[in-house]
DOVO-513183 format. One record per residue (C-alpha): residue number from 0; residue in one letter; x, y, z. Coordinates in steps of 0.25 Angstrom, whole numbers. Each point is the difference from the previous one (the first is absolute). Example, Ala and Ser with C-alpha at 12.3 -4.5 7.8 and 13.67 -1.06 7.14 Angstrom:
0	A	49	-18	31
1	S	6	14	-2
# end
This chain:
0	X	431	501	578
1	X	6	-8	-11
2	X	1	12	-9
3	X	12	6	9
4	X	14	-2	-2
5	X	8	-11	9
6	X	7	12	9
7	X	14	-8	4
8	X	4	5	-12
9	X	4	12	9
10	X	13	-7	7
11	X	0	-14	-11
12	X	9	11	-8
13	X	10	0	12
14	X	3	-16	-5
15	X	-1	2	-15
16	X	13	1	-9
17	X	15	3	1
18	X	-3	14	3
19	X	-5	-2	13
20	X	12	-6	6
21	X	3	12	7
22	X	-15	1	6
23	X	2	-14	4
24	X	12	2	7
25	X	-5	11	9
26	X	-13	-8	5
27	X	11	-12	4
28	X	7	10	9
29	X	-13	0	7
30	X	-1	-15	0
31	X	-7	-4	-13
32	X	5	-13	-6
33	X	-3	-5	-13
34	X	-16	-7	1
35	X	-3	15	8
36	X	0	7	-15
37	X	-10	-10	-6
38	X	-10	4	13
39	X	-8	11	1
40	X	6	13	9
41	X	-7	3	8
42	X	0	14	10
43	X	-1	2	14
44	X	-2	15	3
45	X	3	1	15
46	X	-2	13	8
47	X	7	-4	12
48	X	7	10	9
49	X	3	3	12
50	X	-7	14	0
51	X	-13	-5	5
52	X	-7	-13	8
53	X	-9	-1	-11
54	X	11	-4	-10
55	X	11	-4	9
56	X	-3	-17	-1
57	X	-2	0	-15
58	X	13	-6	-3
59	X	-3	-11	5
60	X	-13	0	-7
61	X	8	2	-14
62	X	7	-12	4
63	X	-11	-9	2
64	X	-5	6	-13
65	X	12	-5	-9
66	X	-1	-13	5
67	X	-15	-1	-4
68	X	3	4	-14
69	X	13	-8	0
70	X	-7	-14	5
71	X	-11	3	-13
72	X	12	3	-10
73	X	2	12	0
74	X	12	8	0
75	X	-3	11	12
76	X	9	13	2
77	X	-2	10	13
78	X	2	14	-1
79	X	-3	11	8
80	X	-6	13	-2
81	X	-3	10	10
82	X	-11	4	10
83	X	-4	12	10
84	X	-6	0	13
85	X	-10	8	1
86	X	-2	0	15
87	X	14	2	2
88	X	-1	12	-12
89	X	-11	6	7
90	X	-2	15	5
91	X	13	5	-6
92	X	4	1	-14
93	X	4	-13	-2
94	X	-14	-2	-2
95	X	2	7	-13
96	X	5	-12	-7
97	X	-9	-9	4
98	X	-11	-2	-12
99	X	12	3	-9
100	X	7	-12	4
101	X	-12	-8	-4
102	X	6	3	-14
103	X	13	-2	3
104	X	-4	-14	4
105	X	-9	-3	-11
106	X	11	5	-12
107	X	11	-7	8
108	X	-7	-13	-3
109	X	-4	3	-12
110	X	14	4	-5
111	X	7	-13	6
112	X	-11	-9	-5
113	X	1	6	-13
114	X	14	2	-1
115	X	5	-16	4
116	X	-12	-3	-10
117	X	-8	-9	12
118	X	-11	-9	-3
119	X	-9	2	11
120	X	1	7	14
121	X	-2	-3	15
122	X	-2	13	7
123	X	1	2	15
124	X	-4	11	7
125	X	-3	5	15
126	X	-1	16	2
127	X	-11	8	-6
128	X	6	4	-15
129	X	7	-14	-2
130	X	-13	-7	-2
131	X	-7	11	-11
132	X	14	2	-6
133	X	1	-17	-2
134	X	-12	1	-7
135	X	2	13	-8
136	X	14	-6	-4
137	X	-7	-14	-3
138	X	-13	5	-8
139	X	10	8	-7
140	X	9	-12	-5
141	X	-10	-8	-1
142	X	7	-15	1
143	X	-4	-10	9
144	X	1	5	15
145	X	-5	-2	13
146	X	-1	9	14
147	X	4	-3	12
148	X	-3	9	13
149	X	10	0	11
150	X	-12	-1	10
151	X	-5	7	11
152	X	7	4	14
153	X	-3	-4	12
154	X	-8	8	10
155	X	6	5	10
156	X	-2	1	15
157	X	-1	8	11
158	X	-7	-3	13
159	X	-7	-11	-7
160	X	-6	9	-11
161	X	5	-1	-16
162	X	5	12	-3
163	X	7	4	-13
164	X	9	10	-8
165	X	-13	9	0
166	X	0	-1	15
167	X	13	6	1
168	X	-3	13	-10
169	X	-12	3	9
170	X	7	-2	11
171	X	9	12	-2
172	X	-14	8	-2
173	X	-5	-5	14
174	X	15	3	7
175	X	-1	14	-7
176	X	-13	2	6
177	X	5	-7	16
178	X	-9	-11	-1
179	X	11	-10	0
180	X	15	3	5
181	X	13	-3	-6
182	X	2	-12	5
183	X	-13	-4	-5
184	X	3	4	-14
185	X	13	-7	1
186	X	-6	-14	4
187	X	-9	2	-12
188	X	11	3	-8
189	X	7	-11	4
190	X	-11	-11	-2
191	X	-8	4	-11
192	X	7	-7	-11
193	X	5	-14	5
194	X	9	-5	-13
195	X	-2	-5	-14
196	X	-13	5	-9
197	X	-8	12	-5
198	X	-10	10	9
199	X	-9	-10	5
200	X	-14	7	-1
201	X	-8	3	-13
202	X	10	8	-4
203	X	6	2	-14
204	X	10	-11	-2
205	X	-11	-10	6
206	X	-10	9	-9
207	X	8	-1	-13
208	X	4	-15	4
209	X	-15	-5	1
210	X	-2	9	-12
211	X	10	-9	-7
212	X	-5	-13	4
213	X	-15	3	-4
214	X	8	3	-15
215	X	3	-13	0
216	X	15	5	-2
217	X	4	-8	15
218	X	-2	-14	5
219	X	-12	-1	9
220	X	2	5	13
221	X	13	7	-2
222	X	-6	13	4
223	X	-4	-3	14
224	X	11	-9	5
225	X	8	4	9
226	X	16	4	-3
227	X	6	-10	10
228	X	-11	-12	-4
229	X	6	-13	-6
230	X	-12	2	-10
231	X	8	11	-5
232	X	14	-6	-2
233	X	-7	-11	-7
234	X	-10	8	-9
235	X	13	5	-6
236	X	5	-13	-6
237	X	-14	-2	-3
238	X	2	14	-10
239	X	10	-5	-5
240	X	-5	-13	-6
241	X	-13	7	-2
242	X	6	11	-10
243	X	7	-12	-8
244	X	-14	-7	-1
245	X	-4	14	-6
246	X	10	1	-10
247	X	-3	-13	-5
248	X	-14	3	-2
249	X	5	15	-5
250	X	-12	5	9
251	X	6	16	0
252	X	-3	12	11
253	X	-10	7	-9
254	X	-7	-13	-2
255	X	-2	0	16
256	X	-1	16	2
257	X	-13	3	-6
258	X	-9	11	1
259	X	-10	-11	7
260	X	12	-4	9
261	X	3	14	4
262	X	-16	2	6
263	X	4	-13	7
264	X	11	7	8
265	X	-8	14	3
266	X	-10	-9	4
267	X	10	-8	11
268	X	4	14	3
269	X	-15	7	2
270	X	-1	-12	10
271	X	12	0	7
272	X	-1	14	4
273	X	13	3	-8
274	X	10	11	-3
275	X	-3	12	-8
276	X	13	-4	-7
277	X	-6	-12	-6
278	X	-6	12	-10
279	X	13	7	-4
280	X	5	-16	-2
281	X	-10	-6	-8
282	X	-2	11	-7
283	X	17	-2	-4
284	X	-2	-16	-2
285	X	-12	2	-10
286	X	8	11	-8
287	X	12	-10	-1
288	X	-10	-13	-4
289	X	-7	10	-11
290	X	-14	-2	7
291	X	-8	12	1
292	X	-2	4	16
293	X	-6	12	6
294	X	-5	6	14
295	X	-14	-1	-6
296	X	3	-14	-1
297	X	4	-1	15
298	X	-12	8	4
299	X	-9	-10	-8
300	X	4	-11	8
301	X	0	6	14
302	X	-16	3	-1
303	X	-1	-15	-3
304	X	11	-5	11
305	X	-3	-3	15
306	X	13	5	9
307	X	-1	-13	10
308	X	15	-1	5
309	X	2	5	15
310	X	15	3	-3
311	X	10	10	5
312	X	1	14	0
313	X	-14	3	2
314	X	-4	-14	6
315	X	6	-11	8
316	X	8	-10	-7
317	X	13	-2	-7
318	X	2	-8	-12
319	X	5	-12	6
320	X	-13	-2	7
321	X	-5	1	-13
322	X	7	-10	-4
323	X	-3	-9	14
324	X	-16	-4	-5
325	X	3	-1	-14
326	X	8	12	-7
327	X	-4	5	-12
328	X	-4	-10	-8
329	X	-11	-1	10
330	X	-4	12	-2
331	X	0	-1	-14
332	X	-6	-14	1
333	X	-12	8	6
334	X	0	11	-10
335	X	-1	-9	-10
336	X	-12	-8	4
337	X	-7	12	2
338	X	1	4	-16
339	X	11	12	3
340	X	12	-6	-8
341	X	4	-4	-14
342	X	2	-14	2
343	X	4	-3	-15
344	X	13	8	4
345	X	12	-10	-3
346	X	12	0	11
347	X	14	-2	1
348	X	-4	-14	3
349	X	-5	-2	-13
350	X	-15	-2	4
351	X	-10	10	3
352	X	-4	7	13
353	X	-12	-7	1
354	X	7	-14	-1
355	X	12	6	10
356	X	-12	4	9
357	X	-6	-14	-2
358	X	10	-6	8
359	X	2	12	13
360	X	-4	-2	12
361	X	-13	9	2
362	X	2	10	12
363	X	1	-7	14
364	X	-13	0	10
365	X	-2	10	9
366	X	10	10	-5
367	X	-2	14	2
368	X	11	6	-9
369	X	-11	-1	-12
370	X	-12	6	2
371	X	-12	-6	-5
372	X	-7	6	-14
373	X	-14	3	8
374	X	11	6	11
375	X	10	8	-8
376	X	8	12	4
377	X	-5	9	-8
378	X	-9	-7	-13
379	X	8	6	-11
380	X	15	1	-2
381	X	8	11	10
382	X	9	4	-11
383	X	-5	11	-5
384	X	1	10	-13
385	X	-5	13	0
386	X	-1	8	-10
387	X	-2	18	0
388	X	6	14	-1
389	X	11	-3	9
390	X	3	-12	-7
391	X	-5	-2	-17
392	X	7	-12	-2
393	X	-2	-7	14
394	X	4	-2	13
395	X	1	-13	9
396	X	-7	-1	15
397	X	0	-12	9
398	X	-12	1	9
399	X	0	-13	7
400	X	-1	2	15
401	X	-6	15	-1
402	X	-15	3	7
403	X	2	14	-9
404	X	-3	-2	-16
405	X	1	14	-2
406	X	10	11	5
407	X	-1	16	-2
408	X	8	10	7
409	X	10	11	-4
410	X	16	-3	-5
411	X	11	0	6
412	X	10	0	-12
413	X	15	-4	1
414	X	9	-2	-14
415	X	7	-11	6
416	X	-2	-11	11
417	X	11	8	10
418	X	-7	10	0
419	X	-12	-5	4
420	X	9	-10	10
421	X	3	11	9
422	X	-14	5	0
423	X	-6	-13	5
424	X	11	0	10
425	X	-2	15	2
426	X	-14	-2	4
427	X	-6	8	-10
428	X	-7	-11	-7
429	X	-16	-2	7
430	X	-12	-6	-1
431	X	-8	-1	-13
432	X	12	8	-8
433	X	5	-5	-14
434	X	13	-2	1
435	X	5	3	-16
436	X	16	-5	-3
437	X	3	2	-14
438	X	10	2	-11
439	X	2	-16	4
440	X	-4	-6	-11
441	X	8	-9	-11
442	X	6	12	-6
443	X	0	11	13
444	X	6	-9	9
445	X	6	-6	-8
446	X	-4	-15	4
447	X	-13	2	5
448	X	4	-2	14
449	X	-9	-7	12
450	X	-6	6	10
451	X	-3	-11	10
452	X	9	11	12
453	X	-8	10	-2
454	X	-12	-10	2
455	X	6	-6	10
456	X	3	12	9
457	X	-15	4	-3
458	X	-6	-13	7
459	X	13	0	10
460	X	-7	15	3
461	X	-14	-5	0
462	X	-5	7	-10
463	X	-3	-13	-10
464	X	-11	1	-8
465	X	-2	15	5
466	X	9	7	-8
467	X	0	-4	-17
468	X	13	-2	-7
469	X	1	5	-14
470	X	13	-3	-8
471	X	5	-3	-16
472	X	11	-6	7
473	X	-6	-14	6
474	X	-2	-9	12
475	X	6	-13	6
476	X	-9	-12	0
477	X	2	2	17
478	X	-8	14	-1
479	X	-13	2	4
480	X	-9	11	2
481	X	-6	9	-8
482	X	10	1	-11
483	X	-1	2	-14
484	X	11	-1	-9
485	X	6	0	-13
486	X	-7	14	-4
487	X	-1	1	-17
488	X	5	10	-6
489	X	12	2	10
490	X	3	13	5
491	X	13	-1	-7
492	X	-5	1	-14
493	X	-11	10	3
494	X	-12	-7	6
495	X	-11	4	10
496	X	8	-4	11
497	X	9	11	-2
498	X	-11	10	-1
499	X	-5	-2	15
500	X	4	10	9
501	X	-3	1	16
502	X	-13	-1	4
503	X	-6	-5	-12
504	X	-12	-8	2
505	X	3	-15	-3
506	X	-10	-11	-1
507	X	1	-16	-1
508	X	-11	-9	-2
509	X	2	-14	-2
510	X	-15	-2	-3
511	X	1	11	-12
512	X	15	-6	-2
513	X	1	16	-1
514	X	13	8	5
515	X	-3	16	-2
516	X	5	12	4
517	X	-11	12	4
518	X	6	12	-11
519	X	-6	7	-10
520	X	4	-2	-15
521	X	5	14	-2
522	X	10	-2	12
523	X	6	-13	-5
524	X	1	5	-14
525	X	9	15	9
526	X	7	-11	8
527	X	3	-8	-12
528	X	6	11	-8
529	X	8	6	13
530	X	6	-14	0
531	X	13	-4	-3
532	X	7	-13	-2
533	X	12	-1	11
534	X	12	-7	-6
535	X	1	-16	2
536	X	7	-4	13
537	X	9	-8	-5
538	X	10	5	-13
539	X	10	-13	-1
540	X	0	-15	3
541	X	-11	-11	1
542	X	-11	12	6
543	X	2	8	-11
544	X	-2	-10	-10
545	X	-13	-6	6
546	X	-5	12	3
547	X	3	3	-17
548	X	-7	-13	-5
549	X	-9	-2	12
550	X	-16	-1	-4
551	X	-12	4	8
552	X	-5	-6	12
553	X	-13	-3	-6
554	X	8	-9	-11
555	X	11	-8	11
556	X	9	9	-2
557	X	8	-6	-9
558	X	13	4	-7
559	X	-2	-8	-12
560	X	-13	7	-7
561	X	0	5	-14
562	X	-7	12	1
563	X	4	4	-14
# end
């Protein structure tokens, strides 16, 4: 790595000549003195708020963060940047900006960054978008930096189960359906989500943060420890000294984001059982490192991946008793032994993940969170890509938890998730029906919103796993069912998905990794030339820019792509 250039350059420029004076003299205001200007400056992107649990103790994290860097010699700076919670944005329109505001995160950092010339980040996230958008903005900057996740949340309980924010969207299915009363569905409400910390099962910010982890861009462990822990506070300072150890060593972003790296995290994520999300998000990271990512790629690694995690929504635990026996580190401890991870991989540490592995503890005795490998789940990957005439460019499934493999039944199409709200409501959803809601996706939505409602009032109504969900839009990491996301071509721009109509035949087969619709090719080719494309949704503001810029879901859908 000698032939790189010594990046504190970037801010050394602040304390160099009579010209900078004015520079100077704003970073004293702050409380710089004169030894701070020969130190490297060092950022602390926080995305605390008070908008959501998941991010609501991250100020104090920042903090502790600061300190780190300062005690190594360092000159830390916080600032802030925004986050949105997508449970609290779910089911209404507020929805709409949540993928965009993955990209508001990720260009705020890099703007700031940029713009006060820093020489290395610490980056601290907590909801679903900051952790993708932290690593978007550092692969795209490239300096040293280093990820901290915010942790998980407690379960909550309710006569002495855990529940969870899932509980309480299917508990409005079961209210709706009379199997629990109002006063029921108020107790869930109120106990579901007991303080500080992300969604607590397998869902995607506990996805995305495990992802991050097995990048090597976070500090063993962070991934899995819970919000409220000591741990966490305290592997805060320990990013910060760590990020002044990696500028000294100019050990870069790119130099740990690798394509090698990137089949370590879908192979964390196979395992885990984790979100559909984690391919819309590595996909983006990739694009922003330069490494060349696809869904075949995904798909490769799944047939090769046991899913062995027991974890929440479609099985028993939350992430905190995850981290209990052992975390993720265990779990990658065991993946590595059994020849499934690139242990050559370096880490934010400055070692490799086989050296950081060296020294985990292995999973405790007698746990039953992690299934054995002669034992697993299912014995590939539950993350599933299919690929047909519904869906050319591909289409994400999660199958973990399913006894069907295949699903074929007749559509019942609604150009938006209202629509097809009041129909499950309605009662006009049944058995082995395929529910279609599209003109979701990145561009139709605009945002790609989630569907974990819909999915929600599905189970509430029991009908999970006998009606099939199809959508470009996509799901939360708490859906589960037979759902199939993130349709390509989206029916915005003209794809299949626009050309179904009622009652088509509609066939998925997880085994084929095959998504088809039962028309001749005469029809489609009347249907596609009776189609028109309907106006965007959104004609001013942040919606109608993303919307403008926004790439396919089959690529991350990103804003940033040269399609020239």
């Amino acid at each position: 790595m000698s032939d790189k250039p010594d990046l504190r350059i970037r801010s050394h420029v602040i304390s160099e000549g009579a010209n900078r004076a004015p520079n100077r003299a704003m970073l004293r205001a702050v409380g710089f003195r004169d030894d701070d200007f020969r130190k490297p400056m060092i950022g602390i992107a926080s995305t605390w708020a008070e908008v959501t649990p998941c991010n609501m103790h991250i100020d104090g994290l920042a903090r502790r963060a600061k300190q780190g860097v300062g005690e190594a010699g360092g000159a830390p700076l916080i600032f802030n940047t925004i986050t949105v919670s997508d449970g609290i944005s779910m089911g209404h329109e507020g929805m709409l900006f949540s993928l965009p505001s993955r990209e508001v995160i990720a260009d705020s950092i890099e703007t700031t960054a940029n713009a006060e010339r820093f020489d290395g980040l610490v980056a601290i996230g907590g909801c679903d978008k900051n952790t993708p958008a932290c690593l978007m903005a550092i692969a795209r900057m490239n300096i040293p930096s280093v990820y901290v996740y915010g942790g998980t949340i407690q379960p909550g309980k309710l006569d002495g189960k855990s529940i969870d924010i899932v509980s309480a969207f299917e508990a409005v299915g079961q209210y709706q359906e009379g199997r629990i009363d109002e006063a029921q569905l108020h107790q869930v409400e109120c106990n579901a989500c007991p303080g500080a910390g992300a969604c607590g099962g397998m869902y995607t910010a506990n996805t995305m943060a495990a992802a991050a982890e097995a990048l090597g861009m976070s500090l063993p462990g962070s991934s899995s420890a819970p919000a409220i822990a000591p741990d966490k506070a305290d592997e805060c300072a320990s990013a910060g000294r760590a990020v002044m150890e990696l500028l000294a060593r100019n050990v870069r972003p790119r130099d740990i984001m690798t394509k090698p790296a990137f089949e370590n995290a879908i192979v964390v994520v196979m395992a885990l059982g984790g979100s559909t999300n984690a391919f819309l998000h590595l996909l983006a990271i990739a694009h922003s490192a330069g490494v060349d990512l696809t869904l075949d790629d995904f798909e490769r690694i799944r047939r090769r991946v046991p899913h062995l995690a027991d974890l929440k929504p479609s099985g028993r635990y939350a992430m905190q008793d995850l981290n209990d026996v052992g975390g993720v580190p265990g779990v990658m401890k065991l993946l590595l032994e059994r020849g499934l991870l690139h242990g050559d991989c370096m880490t934010v540490t400055g070692r490799t993940l086989a050296e950081n592995l060296a020294e985990a503890a292995p999973l405790a005795d007698g746990q039953t969170i992690i299934r054995p490998f002669e034992e697993p789940l299912k014995p590939d990957g539950p993350l599933v890509v299919l690929k047909g005439n519904l869906a050319p460019e591909g289409a994400v499934a999660k199958m973990s938890g399913l006894r069907k493999l295949r699903f074929s039944g007749p559509a019942r199409v609604y150009d938006g998730e209202e629509e097809a709200t009041r129909a499950i409501m309605n009662g006009d959803i049944r058995k082995g029906d395929v529910l279609v809601i599209r003109y979701c996706g990145p561009k139709g939505g605009p945002g790609m919103p989630e569907m974990l409602s819909v999915t929600a009032m599905i189970v509430g109504k029991g009908l999970g796993g006998e009606v099939a969900l199809l959508t470009d839009g996509r799901f939360s990491g708490g859906s589960h069912g037979f759902v199939v996301g993130h349709i390509a071509p989206e029916a915005q721009v003209g794809g299949p998905i626009a050309l179904l109509r009622e009652g088509d035949t509609v066939t998925i087969d997880s085994e084929t990794q095959s998504i088809s619709f039962d028309v001749p090719d005469e029809e489609l080719q009347r249907r596609r030339s009776e189609w028109v494309r309907p106006p965007l949704k959104a004609s001013s503001g942040v919606l109608y820019k993303y919307a403008k810029l926004v790439s396919s879901a089959s690529t991350g859908a990103v804003t940033d792509m040269n399609t020239d």
